[in-house]
N, CA, C and O atoms as CSV, one atom per row, in Angstrom:
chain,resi,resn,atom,element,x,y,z
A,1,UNK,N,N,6.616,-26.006,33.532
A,1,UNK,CA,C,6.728,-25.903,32.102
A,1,UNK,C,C,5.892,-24.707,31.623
A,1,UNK,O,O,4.845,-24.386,32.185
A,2,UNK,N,N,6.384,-24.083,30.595
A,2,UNK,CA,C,5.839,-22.825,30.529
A,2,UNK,C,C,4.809,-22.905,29.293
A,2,UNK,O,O,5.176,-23.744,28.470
A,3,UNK,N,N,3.685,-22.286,28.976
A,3,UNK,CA,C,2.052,-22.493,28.673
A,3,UNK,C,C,2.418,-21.958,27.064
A,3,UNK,O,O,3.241,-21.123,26.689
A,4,UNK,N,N,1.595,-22.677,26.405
A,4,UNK,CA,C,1.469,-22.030,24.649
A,4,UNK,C,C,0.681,-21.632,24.559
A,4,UNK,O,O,-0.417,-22.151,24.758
A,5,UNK,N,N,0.943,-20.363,24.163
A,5,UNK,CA,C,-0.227,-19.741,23.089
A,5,UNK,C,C,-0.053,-20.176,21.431
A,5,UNK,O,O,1.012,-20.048,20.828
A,6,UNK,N,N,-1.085,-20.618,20.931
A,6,UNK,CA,C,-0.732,-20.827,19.537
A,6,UNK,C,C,-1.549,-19.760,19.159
A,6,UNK,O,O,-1.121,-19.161,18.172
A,7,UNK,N,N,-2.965,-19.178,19.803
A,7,UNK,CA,C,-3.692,-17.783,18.804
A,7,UNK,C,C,-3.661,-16.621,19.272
A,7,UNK,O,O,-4.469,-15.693,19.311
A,8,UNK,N,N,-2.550,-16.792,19.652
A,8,UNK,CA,C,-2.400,-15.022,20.606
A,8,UNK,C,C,-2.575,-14.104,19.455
A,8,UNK,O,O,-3.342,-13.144,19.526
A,9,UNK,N,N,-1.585,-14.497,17.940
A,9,UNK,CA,C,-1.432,-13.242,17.340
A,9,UNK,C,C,-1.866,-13.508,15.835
A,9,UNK,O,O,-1.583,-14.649,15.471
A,10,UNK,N,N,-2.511,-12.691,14.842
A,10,UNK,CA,C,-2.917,-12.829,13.892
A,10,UNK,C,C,-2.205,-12.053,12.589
A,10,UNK,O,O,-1.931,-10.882,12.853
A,11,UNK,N,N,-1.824,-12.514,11.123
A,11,UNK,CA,C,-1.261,-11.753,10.502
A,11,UNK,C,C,-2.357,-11.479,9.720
A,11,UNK,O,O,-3.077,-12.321,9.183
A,12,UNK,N,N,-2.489,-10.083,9.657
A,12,UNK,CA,C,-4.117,-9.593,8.363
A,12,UNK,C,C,-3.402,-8.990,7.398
A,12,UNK,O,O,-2.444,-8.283,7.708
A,13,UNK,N,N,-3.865,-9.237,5.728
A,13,UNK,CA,C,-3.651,-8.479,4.596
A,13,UNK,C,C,-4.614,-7.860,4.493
A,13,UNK,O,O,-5.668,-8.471,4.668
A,14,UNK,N,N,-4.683,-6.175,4.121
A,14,UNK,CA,C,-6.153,-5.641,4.063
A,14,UNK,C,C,-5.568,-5.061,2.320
A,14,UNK,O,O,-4.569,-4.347,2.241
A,15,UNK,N,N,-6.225,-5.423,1.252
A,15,UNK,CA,C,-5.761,-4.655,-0.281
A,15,UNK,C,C,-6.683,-3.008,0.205
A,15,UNK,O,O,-7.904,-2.925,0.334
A,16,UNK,N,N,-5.843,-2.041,0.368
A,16,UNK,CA,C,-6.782,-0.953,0.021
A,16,UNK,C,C,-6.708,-0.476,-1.185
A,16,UNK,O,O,-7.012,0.701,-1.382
A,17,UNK,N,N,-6.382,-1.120,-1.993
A,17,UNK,CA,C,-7.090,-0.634,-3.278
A,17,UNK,C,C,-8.453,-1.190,-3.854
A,17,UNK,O,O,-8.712,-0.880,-5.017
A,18,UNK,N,N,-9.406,-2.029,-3.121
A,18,UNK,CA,C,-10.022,-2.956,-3.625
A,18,UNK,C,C,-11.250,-2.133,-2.597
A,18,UNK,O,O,-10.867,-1.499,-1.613
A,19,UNK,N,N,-12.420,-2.206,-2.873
A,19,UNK,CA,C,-13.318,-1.446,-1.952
A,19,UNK,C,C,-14.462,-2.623,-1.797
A,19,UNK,O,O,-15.629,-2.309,-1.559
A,20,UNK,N,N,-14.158,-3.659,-1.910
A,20,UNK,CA,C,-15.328,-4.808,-1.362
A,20,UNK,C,C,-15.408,-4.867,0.003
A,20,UNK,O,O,-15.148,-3.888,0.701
A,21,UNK,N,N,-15.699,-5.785,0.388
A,21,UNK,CA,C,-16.048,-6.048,2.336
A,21,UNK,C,C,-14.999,-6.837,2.543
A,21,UNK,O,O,-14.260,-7.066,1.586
A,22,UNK,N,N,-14.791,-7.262,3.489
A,22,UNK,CA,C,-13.887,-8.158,4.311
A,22,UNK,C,C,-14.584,-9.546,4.403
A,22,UNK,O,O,-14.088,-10.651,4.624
A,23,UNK,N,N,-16.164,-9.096,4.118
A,23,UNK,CA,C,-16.921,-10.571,4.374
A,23,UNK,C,C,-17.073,-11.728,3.844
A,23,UNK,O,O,-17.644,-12.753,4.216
A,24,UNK,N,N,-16.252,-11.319,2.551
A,24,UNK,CA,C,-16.481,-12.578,1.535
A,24,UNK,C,C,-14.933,-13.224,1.959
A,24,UNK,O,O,-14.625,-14.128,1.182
A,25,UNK,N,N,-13.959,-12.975,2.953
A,25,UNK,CA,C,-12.812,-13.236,2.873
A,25,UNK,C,C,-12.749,-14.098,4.561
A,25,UNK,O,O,-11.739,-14.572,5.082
A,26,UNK,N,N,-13.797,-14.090,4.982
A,26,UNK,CA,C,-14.138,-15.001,6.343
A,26,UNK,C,C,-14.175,-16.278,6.142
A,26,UNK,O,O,-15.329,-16.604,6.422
A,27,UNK,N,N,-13.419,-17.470,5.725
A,27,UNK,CA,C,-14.166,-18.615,5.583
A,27,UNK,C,C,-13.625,-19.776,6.747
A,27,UNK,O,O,-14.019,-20.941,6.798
A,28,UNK,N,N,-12.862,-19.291,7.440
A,28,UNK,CA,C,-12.712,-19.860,8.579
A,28,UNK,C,C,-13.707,-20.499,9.267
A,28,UNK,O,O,-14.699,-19.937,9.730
A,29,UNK,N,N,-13.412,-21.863,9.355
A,29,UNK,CA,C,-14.633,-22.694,10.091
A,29,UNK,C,C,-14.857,-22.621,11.718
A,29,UNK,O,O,-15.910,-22.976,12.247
A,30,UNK,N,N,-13.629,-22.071,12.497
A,30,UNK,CA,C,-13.745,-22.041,13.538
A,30,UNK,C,C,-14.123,-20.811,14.272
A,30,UNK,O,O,-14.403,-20.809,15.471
A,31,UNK,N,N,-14.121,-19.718,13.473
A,31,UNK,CA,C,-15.087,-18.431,13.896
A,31,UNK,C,C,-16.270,-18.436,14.278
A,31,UNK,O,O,-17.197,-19.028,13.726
A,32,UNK,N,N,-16.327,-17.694,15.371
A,32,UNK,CA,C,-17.823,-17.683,15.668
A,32,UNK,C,C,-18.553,-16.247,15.361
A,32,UNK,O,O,-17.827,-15.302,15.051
A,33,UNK,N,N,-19.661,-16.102,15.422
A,33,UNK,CA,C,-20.203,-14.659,14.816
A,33,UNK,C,C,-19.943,-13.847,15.633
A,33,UNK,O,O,-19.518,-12.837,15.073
A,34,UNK,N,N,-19.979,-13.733,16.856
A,34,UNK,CA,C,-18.863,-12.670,17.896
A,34,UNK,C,C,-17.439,-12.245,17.237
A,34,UNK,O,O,-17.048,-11.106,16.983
A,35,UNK,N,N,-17.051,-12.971,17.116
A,35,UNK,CA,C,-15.899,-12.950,16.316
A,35,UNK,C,C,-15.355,-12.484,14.920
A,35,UNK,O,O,-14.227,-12.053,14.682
A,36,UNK,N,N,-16.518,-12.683,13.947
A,36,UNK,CA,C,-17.021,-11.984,12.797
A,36,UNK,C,C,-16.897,-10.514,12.654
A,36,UNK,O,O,-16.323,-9.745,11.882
A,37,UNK,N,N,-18.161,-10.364,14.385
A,37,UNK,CA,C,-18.192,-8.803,14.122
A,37,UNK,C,C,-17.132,-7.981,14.602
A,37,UNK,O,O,-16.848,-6.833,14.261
A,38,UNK,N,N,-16.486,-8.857,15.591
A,38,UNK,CA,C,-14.956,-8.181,16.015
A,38,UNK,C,C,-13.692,-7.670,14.666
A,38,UNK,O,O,-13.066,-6.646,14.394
A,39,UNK,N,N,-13.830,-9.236,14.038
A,39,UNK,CA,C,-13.246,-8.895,12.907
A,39,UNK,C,C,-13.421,-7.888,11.928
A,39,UNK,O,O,-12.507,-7.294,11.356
A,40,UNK,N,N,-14.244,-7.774,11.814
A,40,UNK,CA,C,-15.157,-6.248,10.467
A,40,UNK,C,C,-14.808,-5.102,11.449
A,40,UNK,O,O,-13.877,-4.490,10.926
A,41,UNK,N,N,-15.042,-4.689,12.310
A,41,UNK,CA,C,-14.532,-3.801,12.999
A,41,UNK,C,C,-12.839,-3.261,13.258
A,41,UNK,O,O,-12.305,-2.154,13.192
A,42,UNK,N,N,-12.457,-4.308,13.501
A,42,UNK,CA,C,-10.666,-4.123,13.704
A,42,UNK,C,C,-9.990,-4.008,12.228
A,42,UNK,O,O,-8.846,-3.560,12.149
A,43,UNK,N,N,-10.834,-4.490,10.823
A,43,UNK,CA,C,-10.395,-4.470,9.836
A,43,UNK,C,C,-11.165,-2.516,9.756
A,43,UNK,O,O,-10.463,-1.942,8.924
A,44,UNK,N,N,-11.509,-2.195,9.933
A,44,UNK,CA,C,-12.302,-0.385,9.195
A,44,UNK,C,C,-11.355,-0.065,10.023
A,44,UNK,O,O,-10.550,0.467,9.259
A,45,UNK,N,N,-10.780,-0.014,11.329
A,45,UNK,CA,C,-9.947,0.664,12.279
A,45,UNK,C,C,-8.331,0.229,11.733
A,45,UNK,O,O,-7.504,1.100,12.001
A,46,UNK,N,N,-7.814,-0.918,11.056
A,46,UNK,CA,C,-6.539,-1.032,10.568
A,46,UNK,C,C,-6.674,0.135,9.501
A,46,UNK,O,O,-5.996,1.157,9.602
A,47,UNK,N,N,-7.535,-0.058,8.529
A,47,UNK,CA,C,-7.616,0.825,7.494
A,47,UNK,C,C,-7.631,1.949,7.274
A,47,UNK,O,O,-7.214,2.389,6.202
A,48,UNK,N,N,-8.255,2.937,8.505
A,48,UNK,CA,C,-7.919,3.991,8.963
A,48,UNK,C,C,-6.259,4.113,9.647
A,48,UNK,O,O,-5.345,4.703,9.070
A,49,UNK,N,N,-6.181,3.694,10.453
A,49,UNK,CA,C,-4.443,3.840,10.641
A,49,UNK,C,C,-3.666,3.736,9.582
A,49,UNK,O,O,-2.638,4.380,9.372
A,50,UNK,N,N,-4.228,2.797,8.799
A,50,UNK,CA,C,-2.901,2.677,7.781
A,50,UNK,C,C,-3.272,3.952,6.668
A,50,UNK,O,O,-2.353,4.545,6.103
A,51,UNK,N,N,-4.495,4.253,6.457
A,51,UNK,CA,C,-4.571,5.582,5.583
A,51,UNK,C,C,-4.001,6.920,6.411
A,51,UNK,O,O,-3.776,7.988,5.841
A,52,UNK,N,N,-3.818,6.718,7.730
A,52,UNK,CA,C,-3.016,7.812,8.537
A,52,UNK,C,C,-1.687,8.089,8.442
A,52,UNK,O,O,-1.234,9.231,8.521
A,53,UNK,N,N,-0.992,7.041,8.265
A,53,UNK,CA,C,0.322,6.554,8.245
A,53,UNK,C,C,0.702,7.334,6.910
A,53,UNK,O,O,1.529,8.223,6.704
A,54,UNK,N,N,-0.131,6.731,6.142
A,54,UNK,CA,C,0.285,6.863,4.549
A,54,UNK,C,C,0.326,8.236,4.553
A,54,UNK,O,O,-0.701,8.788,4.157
A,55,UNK,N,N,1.251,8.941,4.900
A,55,UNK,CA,C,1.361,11.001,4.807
A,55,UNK,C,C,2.188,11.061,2.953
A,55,UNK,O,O,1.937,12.041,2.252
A,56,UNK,N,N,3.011,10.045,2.467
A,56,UNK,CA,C,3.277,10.500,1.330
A,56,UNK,C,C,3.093,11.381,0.580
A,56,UNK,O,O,2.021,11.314,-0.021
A,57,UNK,N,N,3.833,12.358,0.320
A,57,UNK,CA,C,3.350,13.509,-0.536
A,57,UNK,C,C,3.769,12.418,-2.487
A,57,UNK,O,O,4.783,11.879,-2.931
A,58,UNK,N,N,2.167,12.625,-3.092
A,58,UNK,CA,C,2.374,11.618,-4.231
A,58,UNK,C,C,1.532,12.291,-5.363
A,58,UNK,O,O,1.306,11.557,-6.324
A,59,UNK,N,N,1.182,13.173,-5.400
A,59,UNK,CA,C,0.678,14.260,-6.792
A,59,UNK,C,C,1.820,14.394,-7.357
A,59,UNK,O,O,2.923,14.740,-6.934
A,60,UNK,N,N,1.317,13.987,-8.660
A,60,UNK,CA,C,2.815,14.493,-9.646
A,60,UNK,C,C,3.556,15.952,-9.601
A,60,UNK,O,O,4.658,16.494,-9.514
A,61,UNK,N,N,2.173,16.190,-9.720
A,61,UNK,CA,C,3.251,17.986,-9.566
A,61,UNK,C,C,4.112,17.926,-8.279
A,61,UNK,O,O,5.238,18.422,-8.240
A,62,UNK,N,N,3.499,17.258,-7.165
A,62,UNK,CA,C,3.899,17.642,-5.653
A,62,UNK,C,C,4.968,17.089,-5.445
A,62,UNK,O,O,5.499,17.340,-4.364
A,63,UNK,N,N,5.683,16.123,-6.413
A,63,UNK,CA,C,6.357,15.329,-6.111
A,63,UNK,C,C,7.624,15.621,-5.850
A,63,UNK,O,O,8.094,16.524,-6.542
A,64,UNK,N,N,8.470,15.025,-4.889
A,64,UNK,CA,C,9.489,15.807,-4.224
A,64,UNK,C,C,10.598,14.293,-4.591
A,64,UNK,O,O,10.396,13.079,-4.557
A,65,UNK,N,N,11.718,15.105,-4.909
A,65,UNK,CA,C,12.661,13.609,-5.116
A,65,UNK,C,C,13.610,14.482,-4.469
A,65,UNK,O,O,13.818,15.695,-4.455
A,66,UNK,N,N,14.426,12.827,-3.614
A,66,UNK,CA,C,15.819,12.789,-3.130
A,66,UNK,C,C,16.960,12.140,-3.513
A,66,UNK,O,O,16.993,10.917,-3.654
A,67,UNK,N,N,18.254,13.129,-3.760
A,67,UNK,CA,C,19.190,11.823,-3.820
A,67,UNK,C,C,20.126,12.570,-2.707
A,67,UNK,O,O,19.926,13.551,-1.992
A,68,UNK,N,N,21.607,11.384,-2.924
A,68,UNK,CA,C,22.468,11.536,-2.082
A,68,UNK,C,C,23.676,11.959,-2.928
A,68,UNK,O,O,24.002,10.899,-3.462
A,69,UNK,N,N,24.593,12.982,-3.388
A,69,UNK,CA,C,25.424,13.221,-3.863
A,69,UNK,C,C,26.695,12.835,-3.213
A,69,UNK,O,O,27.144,13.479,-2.265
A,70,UNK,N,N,27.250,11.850,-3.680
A,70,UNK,CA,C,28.969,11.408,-2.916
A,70,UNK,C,C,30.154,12.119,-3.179
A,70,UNK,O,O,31.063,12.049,-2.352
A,71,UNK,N,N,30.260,12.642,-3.974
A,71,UNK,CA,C,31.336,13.440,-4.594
A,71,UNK,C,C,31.357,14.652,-3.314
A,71,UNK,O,O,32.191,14.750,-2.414
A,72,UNK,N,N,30.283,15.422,-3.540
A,72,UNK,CA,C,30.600,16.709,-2.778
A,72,UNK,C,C,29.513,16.461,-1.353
A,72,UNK,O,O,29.423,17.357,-0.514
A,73,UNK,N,N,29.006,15.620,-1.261
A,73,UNK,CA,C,28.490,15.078,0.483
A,73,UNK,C,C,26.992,15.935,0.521
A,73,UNK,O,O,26.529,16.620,1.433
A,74,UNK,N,N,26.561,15.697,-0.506
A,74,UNK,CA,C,25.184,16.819,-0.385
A,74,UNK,C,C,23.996,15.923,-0.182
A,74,UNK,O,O,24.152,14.704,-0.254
A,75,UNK,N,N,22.758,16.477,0.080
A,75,UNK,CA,C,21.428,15.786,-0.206
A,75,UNK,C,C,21.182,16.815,-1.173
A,75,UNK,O,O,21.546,17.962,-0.913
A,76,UNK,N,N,20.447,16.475,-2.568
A,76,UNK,CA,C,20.410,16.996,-3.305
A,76,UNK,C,C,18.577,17.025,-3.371
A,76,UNK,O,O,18.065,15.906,-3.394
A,77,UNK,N,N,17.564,18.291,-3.402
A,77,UNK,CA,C,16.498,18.071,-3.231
A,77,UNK,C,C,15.360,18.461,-4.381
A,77,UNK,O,O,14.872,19.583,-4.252
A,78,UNK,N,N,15.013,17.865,-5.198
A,78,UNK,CA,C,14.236,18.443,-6.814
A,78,UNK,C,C,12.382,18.567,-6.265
A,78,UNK,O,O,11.470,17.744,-6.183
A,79,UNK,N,N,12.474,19.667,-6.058
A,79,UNK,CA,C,11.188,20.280,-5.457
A,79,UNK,C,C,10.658,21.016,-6.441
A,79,UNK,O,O,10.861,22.229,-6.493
A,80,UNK,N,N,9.643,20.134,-7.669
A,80,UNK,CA,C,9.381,20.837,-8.448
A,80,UNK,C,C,7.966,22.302,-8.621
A,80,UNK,O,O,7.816,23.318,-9.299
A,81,UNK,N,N,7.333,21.676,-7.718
A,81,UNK,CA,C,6.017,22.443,-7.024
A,81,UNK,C,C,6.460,23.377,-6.320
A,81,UNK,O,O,5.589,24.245,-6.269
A,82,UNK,N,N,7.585,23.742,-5.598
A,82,UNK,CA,C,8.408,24.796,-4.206
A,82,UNK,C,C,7.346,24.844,-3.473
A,82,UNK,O,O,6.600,25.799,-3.256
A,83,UNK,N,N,7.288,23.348,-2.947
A,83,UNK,CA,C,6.389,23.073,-1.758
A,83,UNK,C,C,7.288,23.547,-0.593
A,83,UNK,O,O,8.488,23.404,-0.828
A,84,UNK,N,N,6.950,24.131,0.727
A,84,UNK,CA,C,7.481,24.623,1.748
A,84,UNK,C,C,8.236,23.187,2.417
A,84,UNK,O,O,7.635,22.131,2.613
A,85,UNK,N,N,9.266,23.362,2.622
A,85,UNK,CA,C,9.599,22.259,3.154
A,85,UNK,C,C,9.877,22.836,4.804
A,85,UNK,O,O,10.652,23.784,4.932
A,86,UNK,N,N,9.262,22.272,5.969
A,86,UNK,CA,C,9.774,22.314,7.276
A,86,UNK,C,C,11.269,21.858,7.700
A,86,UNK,O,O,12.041,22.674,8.203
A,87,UNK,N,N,11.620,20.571,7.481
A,87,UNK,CA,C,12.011,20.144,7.937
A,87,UNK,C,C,12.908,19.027,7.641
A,87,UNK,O,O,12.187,18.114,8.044
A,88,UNK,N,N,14.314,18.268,7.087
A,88,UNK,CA,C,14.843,17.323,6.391
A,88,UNK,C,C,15.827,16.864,7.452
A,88,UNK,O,O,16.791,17.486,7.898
A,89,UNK,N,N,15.394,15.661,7.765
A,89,UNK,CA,C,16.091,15.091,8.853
A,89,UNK,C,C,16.871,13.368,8.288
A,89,UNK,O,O,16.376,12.651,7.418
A,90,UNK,N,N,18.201,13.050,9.101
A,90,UNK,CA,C,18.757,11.897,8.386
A,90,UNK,C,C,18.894,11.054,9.611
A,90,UNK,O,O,19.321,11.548,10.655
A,91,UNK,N,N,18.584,9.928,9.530
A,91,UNK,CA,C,18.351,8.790,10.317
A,91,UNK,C,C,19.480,7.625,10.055
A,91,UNK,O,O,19.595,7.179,8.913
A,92,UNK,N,N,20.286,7.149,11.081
A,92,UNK,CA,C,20.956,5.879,10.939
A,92,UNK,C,C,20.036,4.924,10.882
A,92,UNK,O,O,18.935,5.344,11.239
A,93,UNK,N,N,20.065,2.857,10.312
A,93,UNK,CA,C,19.550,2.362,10.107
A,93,UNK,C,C,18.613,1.614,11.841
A,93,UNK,O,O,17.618,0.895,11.927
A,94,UNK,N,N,19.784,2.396,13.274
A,94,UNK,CA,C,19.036,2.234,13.914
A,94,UNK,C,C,17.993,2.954,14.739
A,94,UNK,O,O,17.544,2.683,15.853
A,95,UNK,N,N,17.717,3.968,13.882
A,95,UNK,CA,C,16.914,4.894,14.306
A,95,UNK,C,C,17.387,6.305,14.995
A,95,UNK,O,O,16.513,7.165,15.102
A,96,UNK,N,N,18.601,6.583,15.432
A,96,UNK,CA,C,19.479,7.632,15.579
A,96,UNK,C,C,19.262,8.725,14.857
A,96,UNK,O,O,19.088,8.551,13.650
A,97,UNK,N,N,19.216,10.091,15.389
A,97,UNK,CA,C,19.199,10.993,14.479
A,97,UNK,C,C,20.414,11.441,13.939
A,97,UNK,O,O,20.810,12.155,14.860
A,98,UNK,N,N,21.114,11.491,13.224
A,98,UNK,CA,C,22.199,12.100,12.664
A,98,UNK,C,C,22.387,13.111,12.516
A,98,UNK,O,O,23.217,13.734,13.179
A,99,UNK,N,N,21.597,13.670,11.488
A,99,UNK,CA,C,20.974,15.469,10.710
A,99,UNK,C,C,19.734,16.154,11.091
A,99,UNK,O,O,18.628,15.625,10.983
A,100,UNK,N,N,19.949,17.432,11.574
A,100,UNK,CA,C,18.514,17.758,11.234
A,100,UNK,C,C,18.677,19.272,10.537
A,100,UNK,O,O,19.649,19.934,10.899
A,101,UNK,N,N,17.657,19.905,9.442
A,101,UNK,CA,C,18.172,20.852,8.975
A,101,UNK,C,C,16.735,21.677,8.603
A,101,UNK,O,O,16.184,21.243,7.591
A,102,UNK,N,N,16.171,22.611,9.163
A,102,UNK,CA,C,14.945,23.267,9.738
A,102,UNK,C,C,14.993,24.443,8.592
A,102,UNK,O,O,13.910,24.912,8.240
A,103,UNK,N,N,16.188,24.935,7.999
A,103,UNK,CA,C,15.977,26.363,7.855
A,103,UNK,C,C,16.535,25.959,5.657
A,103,UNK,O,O,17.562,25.995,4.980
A,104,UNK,N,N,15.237,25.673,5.472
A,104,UNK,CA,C,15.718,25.096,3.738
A,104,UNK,C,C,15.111,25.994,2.830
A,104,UNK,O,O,13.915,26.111,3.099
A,105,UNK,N,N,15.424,26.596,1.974
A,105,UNK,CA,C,15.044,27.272,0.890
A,105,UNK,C,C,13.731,26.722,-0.042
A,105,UNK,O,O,13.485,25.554,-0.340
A,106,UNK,N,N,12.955,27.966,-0.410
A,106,UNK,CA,C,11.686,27.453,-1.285
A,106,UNK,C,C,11.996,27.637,-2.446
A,106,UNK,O,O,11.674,28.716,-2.944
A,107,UNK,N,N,12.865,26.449,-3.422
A,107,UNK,CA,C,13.303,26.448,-4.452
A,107,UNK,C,C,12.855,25.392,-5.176
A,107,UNK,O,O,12.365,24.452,-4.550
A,108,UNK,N,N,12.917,25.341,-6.366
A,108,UNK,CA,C,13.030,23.976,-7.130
A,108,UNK,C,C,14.085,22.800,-6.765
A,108,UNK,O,O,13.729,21.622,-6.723
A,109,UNK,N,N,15.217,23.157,-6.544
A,109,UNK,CA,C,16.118,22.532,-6.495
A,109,UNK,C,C,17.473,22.981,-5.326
A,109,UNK,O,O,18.285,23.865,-5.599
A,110,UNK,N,N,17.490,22.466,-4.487
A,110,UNK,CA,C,18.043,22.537,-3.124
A,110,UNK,C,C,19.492,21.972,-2.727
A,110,UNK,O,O,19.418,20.772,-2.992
A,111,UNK,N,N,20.297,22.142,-2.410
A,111,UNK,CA,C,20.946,21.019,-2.260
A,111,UNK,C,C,21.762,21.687,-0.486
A,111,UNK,O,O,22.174,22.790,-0.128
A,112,UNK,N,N,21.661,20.334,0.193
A,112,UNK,CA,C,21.996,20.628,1.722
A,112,UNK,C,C,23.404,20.022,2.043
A,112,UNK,O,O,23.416,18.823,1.766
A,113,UNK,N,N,24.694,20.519,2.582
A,113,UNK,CA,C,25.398,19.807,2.837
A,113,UNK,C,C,25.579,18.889,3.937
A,113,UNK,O,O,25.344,19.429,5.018
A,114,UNK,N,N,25.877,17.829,4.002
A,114,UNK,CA,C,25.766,16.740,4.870
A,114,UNK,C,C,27.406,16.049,4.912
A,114,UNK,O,O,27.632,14.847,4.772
A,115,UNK,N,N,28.607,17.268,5.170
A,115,UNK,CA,C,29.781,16.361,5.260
A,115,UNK,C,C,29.844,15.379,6.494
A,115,UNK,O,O,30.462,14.317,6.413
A,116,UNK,N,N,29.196,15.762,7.615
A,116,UNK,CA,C,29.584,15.580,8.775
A,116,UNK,C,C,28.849,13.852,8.704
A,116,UNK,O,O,28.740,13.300,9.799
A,117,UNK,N,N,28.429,13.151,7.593
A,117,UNK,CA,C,28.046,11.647,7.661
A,117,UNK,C,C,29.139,10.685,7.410
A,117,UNK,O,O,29.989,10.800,6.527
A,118,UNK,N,N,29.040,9.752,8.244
A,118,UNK,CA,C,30.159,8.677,7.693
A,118,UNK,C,C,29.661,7.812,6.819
A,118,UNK,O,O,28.508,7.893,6.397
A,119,UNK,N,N,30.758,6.623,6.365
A,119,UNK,CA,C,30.310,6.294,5.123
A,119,UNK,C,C,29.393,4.966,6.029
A,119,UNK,O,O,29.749,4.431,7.079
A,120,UNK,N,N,27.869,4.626,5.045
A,120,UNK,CA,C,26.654,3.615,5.954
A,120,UNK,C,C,25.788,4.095,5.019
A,120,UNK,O,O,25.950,4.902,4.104
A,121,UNK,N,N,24.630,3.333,5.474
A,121,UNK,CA,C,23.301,3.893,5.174
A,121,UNK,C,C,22.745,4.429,5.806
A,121,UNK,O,O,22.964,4.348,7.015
A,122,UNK,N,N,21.729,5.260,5.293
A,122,UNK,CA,C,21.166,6.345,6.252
A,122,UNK,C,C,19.820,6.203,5.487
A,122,UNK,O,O,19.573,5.646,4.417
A,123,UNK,N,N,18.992,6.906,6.399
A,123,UNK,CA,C,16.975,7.342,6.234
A,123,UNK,C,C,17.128,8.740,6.189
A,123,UNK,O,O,17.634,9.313,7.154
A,124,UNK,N,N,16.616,9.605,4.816
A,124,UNK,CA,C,16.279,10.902,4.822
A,124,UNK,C,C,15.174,11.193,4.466
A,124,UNK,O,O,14.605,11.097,3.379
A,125,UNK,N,N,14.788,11.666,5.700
A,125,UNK,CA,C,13.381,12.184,5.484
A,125,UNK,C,C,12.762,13.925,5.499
A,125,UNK,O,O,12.971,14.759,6.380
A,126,UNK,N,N,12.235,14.039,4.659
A,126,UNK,CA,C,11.695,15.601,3.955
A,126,UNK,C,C,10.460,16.069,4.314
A,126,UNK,O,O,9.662,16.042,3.377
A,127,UNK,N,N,10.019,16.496,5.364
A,127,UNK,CA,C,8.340,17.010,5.969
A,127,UNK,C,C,7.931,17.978,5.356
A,127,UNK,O,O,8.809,18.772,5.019
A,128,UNK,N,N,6.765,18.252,5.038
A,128,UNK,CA,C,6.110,19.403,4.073
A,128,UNK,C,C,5.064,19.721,5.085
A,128,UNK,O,O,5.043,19.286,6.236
A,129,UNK,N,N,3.883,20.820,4.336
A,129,UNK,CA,C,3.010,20.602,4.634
A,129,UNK,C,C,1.932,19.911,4.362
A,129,UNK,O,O,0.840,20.020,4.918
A,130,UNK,N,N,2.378,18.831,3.072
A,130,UNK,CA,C,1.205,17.881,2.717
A,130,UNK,C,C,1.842,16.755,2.959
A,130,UNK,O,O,1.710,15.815,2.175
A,131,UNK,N,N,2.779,16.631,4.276
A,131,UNK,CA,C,2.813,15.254,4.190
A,131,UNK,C,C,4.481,14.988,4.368
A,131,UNK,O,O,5.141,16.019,4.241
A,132,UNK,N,N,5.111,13.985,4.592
A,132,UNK,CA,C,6.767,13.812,4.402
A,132,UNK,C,C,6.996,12.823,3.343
A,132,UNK,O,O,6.109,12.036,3.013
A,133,UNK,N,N,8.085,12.834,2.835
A,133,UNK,CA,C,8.680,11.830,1.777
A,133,UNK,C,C,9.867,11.177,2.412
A,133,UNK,O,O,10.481,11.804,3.275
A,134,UNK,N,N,10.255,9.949,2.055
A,134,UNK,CA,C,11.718,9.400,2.662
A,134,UNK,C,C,12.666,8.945,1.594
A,134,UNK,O,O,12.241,9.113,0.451
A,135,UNK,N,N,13.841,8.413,1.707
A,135,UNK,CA,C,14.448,7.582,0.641
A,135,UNK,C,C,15.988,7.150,1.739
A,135,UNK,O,O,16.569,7.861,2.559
A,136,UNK,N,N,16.243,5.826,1.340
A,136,UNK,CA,C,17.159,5.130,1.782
A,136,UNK,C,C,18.251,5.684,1.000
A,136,UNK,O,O,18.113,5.507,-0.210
A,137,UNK,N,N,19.809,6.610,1.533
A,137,UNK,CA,C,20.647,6.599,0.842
A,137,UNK,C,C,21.692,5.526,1.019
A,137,UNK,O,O,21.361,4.593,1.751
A,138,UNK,N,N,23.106,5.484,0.383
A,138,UNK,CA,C,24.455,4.531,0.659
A,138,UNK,C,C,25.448,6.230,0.850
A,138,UNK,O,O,25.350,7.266,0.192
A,139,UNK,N,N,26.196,5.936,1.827
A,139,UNK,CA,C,27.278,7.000,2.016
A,139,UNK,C,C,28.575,6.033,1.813
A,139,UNK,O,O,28.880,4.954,2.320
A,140,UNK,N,N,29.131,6.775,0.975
A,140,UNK,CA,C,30.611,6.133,0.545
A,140,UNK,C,C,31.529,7.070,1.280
A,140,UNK,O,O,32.749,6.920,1.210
């Protein structure tokens, strides 16, 4: 018969908007203080990854919007800052690359053609140098 784990795995909420400790949020009776300090530790190291992760480009000025134009099959790109864009790549929902399009103009307003998508959803994502932006389109 095959063995249970019931505490193999733990789900943690960390608010980073909130700058208190983690310590007032311990009240678990079955912790031991080994365990405590493990915990305070793996919580400063989630928090760093997840502030790594977070590349969002999110200054208003910086702010970069996407849509998907159906009529004429475009990604349409409102780059109001003419932040350098590297790189705008389109993703199926299973991770597939579809698009990739390296060579984009430093404009306000961009628009890339994308006939070659069928109709689905897709992930488009926009790399800068401060960072990438994404947005879920629908292809009709």
């Amino acid at each position: 018969m095959a063995e249970s784990y019931t505490n193999r795995f733990e789900l943690r909420f960390i608010d980073l908007s909130d700058n208190t400790s983690d310590e007032d949020d311990n009240t678990d009776a079955d912790d031991n203080t080994a365990d405590e300090t493990n915990d305070e530790a793996e919580t400063e190291s989630d928090v760093e990854v997840i502030s790594k992760i977070d590349t969002t480009i999110n200054t208003e000025d910086a702010k970069i919007k996407l849509r998907f134009i159906n009529n004429t099959k475009s990604i349409a790109i409102n780059n109001p800052a003419s932040l350098a864009i590297t790189s705008v790549q389109v993703y199926s929902f299973t991770g597939q690359l579809k698009a990739q399009f390296n060579t984009i103009e430093k404009t306000n307003k961009t628009a890339i053609q994308a006939s070659n998508l069928k109709a689905g959803h897709y992930i488009i994502v926009v790399n800068t140098n401060l960072g990438a932006t994404s947005k879920k389109i629908l292809v009709n």
